[in-house]
TINUDREN-713897 format. One line per 10 residues: their letters; for each residue x, y, z of N, C-alpha, C. Coordinates in steps of 0.001 Angstrom, whole numbers, always signed. Each point is the difference from the previous one (the first is absolute). Layout:
BEGIN
a	X,Y,Z,X,Y,Z,X,Y,Z ~ ... $
END
This chain:
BEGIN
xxxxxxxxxx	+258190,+139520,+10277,-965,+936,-585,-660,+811,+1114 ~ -216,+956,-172,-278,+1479,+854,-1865,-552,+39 ~ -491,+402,+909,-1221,+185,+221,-536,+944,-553 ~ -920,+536,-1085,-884,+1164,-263,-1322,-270,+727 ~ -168,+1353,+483,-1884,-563,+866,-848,+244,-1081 ~ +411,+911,-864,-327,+39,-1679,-918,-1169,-959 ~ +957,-809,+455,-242,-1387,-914,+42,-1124,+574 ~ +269,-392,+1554,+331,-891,+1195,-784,-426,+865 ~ -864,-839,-169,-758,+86,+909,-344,-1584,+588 ~ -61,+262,+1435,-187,-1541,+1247,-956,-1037,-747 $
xxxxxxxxxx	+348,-1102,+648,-894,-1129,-968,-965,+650,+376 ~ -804,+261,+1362,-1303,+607,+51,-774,+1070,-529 ~ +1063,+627,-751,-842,+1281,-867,+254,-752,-1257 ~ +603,-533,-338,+429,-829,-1016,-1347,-1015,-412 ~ -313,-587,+833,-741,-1088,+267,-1446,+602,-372 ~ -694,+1260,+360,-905,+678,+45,-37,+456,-1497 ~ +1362,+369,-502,+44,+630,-1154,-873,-1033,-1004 ~ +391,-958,+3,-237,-1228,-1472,-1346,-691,+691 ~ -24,+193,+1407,-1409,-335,+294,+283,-1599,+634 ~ +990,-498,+556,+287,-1522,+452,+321,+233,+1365 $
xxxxxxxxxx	+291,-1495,+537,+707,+293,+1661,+730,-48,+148 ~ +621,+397,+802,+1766,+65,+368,+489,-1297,+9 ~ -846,-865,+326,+345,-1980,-45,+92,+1,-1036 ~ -436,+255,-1232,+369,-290,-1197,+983,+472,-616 ~ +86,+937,+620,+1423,+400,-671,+1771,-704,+878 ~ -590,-129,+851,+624,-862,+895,+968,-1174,-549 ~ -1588,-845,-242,+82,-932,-1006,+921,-33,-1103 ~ -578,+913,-444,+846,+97,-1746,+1692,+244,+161 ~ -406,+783,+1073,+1718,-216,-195,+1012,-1169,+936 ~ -1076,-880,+636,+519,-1334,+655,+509,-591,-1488 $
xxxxxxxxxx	-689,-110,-972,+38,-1132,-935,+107,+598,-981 ~ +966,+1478,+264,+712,+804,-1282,-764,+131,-1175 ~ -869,+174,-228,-686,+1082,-1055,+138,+1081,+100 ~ -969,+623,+1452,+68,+1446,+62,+894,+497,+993 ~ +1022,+525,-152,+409,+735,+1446,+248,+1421,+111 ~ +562,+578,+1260,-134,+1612,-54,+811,+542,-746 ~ +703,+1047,-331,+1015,+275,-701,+717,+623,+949 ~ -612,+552,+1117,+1263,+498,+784,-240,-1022,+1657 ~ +1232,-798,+793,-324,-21,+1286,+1149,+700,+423 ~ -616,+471,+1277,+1203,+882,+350,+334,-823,+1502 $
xxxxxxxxxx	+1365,+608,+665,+364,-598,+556,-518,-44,+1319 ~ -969,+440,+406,-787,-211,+1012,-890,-1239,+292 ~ -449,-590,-1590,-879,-974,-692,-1140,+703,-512 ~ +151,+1151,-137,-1434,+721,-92,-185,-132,-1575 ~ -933,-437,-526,-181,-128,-1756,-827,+1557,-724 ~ +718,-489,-1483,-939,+1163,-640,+107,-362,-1430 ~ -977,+214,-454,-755,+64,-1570,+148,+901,-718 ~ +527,-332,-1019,-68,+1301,-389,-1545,+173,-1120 ~ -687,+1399,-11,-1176,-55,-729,+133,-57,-1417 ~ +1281,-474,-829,+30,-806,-1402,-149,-1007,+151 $
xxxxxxxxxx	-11,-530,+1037,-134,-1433,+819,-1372,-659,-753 ~ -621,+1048,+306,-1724,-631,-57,-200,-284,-1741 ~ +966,+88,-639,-708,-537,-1807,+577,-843,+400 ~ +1209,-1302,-19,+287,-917,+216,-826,-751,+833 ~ -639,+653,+870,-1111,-725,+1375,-1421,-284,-1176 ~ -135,+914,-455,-1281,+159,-1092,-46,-1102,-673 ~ +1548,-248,-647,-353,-1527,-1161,-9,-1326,+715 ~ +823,+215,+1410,-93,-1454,+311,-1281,-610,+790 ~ -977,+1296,+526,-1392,-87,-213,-655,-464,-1058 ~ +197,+899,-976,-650,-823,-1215,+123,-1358,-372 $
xxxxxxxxxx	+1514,-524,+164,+209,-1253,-567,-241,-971,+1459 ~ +277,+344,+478,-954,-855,+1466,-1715,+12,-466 ~ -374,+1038,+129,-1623,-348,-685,-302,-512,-985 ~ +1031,-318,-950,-370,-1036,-1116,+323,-1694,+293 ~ +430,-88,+1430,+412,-1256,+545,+1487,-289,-24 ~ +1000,+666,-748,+1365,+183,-567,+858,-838,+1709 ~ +276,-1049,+165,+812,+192,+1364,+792,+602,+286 ~ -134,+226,+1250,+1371,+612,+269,+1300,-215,-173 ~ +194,-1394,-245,+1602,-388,-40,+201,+798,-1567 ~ -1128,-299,-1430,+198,+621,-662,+663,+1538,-407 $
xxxxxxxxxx	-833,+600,+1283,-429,+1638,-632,+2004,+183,+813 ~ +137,-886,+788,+1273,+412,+730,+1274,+112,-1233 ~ -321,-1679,-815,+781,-342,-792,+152,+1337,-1242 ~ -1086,+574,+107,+336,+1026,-914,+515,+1465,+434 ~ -362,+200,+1447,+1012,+887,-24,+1313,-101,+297 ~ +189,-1091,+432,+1301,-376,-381,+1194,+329,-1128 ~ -937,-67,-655,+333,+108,-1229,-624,+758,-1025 ~ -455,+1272,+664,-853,+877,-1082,+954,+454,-832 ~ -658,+471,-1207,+316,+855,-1212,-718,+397,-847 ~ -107,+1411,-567,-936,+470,-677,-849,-1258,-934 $
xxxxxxxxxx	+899,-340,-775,-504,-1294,-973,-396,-1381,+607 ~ +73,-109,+1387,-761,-1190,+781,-1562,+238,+160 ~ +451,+1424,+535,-1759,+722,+745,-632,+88,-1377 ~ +566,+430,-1026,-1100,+109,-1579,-273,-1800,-3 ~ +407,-660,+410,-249,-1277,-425,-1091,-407,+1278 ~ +497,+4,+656,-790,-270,+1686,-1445,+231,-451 ~ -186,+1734,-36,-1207,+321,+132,-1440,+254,-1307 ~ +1141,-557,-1273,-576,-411,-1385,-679,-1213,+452 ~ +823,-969,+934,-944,-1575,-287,-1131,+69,+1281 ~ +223,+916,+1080,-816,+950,+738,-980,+52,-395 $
xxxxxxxxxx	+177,+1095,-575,-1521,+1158,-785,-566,-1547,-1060 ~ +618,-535,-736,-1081,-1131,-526,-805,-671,+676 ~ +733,-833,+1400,-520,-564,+729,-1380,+892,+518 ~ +523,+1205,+86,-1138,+1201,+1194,-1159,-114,-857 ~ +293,-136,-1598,-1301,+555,-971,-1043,-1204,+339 ~ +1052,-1294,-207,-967,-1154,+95,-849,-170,+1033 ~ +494,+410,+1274,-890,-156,+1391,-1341,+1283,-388 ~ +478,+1185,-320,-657,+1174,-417,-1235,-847,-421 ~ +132,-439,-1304,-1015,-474,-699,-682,-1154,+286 ~ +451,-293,+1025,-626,-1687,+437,-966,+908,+1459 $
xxxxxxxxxx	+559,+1385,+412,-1075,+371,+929,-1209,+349,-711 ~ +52,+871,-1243,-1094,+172,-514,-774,-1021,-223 ~ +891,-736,-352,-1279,-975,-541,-1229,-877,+1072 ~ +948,+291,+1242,-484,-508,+1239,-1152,+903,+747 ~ +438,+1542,-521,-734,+1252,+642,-1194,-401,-811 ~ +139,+15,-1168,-1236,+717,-840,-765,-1830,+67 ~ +413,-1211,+236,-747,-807,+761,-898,+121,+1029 ~ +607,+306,+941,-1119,+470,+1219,-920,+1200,-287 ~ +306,+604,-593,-846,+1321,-841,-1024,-767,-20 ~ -35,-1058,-1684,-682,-1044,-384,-1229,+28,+870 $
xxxxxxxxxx	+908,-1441,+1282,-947,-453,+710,-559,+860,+1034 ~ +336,+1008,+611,-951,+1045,+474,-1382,+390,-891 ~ +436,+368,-1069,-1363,+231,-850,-951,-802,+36 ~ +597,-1294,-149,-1086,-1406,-302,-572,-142,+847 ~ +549,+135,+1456,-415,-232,+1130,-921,+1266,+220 ~ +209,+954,+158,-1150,+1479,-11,-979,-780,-827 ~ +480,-351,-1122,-1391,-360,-859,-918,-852,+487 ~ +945,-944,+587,-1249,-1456,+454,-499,+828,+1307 ~ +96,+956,+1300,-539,-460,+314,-1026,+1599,+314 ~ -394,+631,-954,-809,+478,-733,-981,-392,-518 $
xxxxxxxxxx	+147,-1159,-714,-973,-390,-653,-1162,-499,-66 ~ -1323,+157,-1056,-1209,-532,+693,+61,-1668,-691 ~ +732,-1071,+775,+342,-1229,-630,-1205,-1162,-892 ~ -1338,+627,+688,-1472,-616,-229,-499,+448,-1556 ~ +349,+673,-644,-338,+547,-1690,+757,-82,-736 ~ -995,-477,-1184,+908,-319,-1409,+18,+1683,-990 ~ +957,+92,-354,+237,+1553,-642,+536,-350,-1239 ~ -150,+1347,-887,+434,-415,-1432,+1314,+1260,+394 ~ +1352,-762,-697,+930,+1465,+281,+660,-391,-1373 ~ +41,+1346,-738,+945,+364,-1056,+1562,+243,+489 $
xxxxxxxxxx	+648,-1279,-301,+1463,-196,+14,+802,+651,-1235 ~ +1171,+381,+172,+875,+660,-585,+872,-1616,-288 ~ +828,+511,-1263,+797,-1209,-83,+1053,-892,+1215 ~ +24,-609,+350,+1484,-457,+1165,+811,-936,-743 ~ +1080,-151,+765,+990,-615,-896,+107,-1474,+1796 ~ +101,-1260,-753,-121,-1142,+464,+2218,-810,+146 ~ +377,-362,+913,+1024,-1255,-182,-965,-1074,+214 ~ +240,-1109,-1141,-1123,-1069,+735,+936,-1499,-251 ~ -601,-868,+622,+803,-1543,+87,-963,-372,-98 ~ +156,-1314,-296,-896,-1227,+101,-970,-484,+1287 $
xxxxxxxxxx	-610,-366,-192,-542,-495,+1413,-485,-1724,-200 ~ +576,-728,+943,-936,-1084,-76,-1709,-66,+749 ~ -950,-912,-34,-814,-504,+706,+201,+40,+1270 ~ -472,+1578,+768,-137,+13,+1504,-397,-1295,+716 ~ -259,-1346,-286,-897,-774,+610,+1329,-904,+1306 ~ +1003,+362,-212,+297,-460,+1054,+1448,+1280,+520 ~ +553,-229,+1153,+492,+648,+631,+1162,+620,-971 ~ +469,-1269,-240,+1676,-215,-876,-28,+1092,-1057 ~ -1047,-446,-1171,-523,+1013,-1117,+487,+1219,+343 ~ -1042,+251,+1245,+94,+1616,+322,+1677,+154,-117 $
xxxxxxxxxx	+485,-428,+1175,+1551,+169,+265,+964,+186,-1358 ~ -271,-1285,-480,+731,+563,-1405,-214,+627,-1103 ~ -1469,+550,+147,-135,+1353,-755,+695,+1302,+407 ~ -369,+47,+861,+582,+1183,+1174,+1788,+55,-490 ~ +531,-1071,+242,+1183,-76,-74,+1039,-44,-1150 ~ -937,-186,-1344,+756,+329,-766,-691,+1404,-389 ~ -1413,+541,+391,+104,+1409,-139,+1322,+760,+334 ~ -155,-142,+1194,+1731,+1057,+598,+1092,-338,-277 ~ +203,-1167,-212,+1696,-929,-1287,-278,+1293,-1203 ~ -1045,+114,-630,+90,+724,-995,-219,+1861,+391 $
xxxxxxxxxx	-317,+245,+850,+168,+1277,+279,+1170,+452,+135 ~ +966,-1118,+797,+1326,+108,+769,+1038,+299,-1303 ~ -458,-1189,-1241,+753,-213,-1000,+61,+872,-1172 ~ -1106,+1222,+45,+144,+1173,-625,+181,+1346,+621 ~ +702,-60,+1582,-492,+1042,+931,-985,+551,+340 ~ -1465,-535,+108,-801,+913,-117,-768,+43,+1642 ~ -76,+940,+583,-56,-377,+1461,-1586,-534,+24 ~ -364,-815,+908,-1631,-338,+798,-437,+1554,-87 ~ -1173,-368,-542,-1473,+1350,+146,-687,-389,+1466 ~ -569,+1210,+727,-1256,-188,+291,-1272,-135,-353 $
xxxxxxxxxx	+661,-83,-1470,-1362,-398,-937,-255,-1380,-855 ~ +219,-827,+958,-236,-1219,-825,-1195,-1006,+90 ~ +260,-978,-613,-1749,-954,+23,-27,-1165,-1298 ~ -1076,-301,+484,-225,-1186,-1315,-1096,+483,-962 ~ +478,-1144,-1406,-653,+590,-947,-816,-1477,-482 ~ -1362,-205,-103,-267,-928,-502,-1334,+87,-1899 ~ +92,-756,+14,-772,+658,-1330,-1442,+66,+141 ~ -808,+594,-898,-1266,+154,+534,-616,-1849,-576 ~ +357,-533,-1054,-310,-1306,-583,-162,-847,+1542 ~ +903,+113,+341,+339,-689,+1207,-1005,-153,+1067 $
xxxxxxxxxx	+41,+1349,+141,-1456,+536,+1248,-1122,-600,-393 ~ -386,-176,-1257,-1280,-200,-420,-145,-1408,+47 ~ +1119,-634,-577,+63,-1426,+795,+158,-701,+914 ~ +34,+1000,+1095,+39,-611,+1512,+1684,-71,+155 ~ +628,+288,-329,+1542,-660,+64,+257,+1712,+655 ~ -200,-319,+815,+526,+1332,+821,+1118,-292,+812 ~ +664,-712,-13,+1980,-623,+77,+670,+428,-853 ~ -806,-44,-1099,+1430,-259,-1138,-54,+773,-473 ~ +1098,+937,+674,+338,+1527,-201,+931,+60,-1098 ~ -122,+837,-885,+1300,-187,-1202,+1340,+807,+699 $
xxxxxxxxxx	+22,+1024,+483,+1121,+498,+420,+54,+949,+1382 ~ +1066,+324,+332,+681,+884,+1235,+836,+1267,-540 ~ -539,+1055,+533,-158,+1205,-620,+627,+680,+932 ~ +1054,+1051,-308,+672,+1352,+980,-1,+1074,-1154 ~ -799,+978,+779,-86,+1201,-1030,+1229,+663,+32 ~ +75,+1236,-908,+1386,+543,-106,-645,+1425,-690 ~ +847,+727,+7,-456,+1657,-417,+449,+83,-1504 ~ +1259,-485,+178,+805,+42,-1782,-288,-976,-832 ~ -99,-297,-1125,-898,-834,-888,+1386,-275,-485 ~ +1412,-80,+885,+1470,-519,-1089,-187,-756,+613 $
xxxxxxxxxx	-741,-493,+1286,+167,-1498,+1148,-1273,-953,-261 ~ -469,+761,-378,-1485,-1128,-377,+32,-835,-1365 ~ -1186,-935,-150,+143,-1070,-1143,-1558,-294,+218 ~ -558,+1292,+540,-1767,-444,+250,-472,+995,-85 ~ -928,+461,-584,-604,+1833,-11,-1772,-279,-85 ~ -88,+246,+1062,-1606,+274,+143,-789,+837,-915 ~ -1113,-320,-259,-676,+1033,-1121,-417,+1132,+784 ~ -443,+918,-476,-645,+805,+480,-1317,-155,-355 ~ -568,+776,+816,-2068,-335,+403,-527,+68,+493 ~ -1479,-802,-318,-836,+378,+1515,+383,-1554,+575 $
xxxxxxxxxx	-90,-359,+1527,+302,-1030,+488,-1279,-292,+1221 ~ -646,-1005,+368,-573,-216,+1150,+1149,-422,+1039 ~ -653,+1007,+1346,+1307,-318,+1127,-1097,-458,+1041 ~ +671,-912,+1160,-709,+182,+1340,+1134,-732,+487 ~ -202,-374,+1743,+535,-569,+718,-243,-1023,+657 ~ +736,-1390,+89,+220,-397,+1143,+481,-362,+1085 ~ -1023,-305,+1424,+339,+21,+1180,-297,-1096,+319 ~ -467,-1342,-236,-362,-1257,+743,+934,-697,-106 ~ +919,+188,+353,+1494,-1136,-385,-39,-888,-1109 ~ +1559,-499,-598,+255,-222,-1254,-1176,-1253,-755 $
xxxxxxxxxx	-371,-557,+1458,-261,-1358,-221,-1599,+383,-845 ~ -493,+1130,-181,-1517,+269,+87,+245,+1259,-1141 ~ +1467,-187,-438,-427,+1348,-1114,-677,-676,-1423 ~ -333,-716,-373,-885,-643,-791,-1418,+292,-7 ~ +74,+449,+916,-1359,+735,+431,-134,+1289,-600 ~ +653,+898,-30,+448,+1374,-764,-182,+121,-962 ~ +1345,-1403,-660,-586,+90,-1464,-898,-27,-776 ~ -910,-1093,+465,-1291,-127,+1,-944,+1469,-86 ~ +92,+989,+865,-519,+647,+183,+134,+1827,-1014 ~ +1273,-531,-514,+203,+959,-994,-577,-940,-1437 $
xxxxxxxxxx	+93,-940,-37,-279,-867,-1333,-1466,+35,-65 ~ -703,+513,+695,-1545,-424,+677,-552,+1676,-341 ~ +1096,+1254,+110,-514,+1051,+333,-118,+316,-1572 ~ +1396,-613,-984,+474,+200,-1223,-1308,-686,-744 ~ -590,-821,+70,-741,-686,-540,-1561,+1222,-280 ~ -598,-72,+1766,-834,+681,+303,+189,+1913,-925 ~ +948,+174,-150,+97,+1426,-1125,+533,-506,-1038 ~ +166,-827,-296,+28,+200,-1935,+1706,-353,-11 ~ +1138,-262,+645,+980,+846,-173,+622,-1569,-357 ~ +993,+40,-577,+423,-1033,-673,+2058,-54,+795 $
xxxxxxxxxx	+202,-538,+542,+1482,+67,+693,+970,-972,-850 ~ +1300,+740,-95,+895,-477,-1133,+1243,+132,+1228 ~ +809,-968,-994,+1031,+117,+447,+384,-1000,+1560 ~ +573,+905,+972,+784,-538,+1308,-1106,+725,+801 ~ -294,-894,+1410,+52,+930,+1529,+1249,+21,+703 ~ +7,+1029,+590,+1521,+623,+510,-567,-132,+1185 ~ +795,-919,+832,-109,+114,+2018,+1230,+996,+156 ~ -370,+1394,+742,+1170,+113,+632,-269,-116,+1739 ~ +956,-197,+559,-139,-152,+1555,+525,+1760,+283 ~ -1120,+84,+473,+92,+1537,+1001,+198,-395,+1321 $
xxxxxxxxxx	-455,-635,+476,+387,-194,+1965,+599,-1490,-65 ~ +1070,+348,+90,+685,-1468,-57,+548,-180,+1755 ~ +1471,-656,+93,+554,-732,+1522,+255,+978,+1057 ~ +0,+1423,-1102,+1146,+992,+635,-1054,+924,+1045 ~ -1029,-323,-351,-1441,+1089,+281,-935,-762,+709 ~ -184,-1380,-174,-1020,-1104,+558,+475,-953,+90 ~ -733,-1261,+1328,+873,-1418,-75,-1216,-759,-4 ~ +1605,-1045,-1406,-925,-897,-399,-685,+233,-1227 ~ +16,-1527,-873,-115,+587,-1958,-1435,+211,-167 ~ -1227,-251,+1190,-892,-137,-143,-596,+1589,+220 $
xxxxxxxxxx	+904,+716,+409,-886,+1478,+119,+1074,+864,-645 ~ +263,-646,-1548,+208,+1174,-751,-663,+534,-392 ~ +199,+1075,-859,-881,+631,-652,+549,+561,-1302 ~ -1359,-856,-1172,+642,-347,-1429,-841,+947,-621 ~ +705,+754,-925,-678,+763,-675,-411,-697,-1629 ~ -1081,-425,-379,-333,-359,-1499,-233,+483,-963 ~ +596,+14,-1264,-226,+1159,-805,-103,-689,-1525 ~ -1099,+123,-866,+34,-914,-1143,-349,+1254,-1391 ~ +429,+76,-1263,-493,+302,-709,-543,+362,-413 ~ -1067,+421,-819,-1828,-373,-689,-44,+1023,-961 $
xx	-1013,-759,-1041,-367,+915,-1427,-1609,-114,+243 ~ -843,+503,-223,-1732,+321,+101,+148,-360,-1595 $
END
């Protein structure tokens, strides 16, 4: 085959073209995937620039992890009706990663916000805030009172997240009832809560209302103290609290060390 300078060009302009190094192309054609289309008898190589769509897919299928012995095995043996097959179970695979980034992006979204939020905030006041409806995944919870409890609340929370796809929120927390609070049983949390945007993943829907919120900061061991202090504020105005308090953790492992300087946001109910 004749050289065109047209369409012919040195691994090094070659190499520049698709944007790789000349070692790699090197490579590829040590272990026969890619090689030049023309060497001439000097040893001097050349590419031709139709070259570069064939270079294009085995990029792609290298970036989907595809090995190489694979992507070889197929050109080996290409044919129109291989590549429709190849890059059909491809593009499925591509959608699934696609959608497993979002769900990962618009996570950290999440916890950026939460985090702006906590550390904004004036954590020392109790506030009344009119909530919009939210939609709840919730599990069971046993009696925080010993380590284990916790653990296997926790753990079949995410067994069951895992078991309907539904990814971890940065919005999660415990839910205990207000009966509870009033009886001192500030352990015995009824459930473990991950919020969600779509109400097809939830099996818990918050009312909408007015709610008393505040925060705490004295580590876990002393949030009994809090409660107290919203149950104390509810009393002192008239206001009558129904329902659940919702802990969510705003400054959790990722932001502060150590469970004792989180920072829990409390949020309960109330009818006047």
């Amino acid at each position: 085959m004749n050289i065109n300078p047209q369409i012919h060009l040195t691994t090094g302009q070659f190499a520049k073209l698709i944007n790789v190094s000349k070692d790699t192309l090197f490579y590829y054609d040590k272990v026969g995937i890619f090689s030049p289309e023309i060497i001439a008898s000097n040893g001097y190589r050349y590419y031709s620039i139709y070259q570069s769509d064939v270079f294009s897919v085995i990029s792609v299928l290298k970036e989907l992890d595809m090995p190489l012995k694979d992507i070889k095995k197929f050109l080996d043996h290409r044919s129109p009706e291989k590549l429709i097959l190849l890059l059909e179970k491809e593009e499925k695979a591509l959608t699934t990663k696609i959608n497993h980034l979002e769900k990962m992006r618009n996570l950290m979204a999440e916890k950026i916000n939460v985090t702006k939020e906590a550390v904004e905030l004036n954590t020392s006041e109790i506030v009344i805030v009119n909530k919009e409806e939210q939609f709840l995944v919730i599990t069971d919870s046993k009696p925080l009172t010993q380590d284990k409890n916790i653990y296997d609340s926790i753990y079949y929370h995410y067994n069951y997240l895992e078991e309907y796809n539904i990814v971890p929120s940065a919005s999660e927390g415990w839910m205990i009832s207000v009966e509870n609070i009033l009886k001192g049983e500030n352990r015995r949390y009824d459930y473990l809560y991950t919020r969600v945007t779509q109400s097809k993943y939830a099996n818990y829907q918050v009312e909408k209302g007015a709610y008393l919120v505040t925060y705490h900061t004295e580590g876990y061991s002393k949030i009994e103290q809090t409660y107290n202090r919203l149950v104390t504020y509810a009393k002192d105005h008239d206001l009558v609290l129904k329902g659940f308090f919702y802990e969510d953790i705003l400054l959790d492992e990722l932001s502060v060390k150590g469970f004792e300087k989180y920072l829990i946001k409390l949020s309960v109910p109330f009818q006047k």
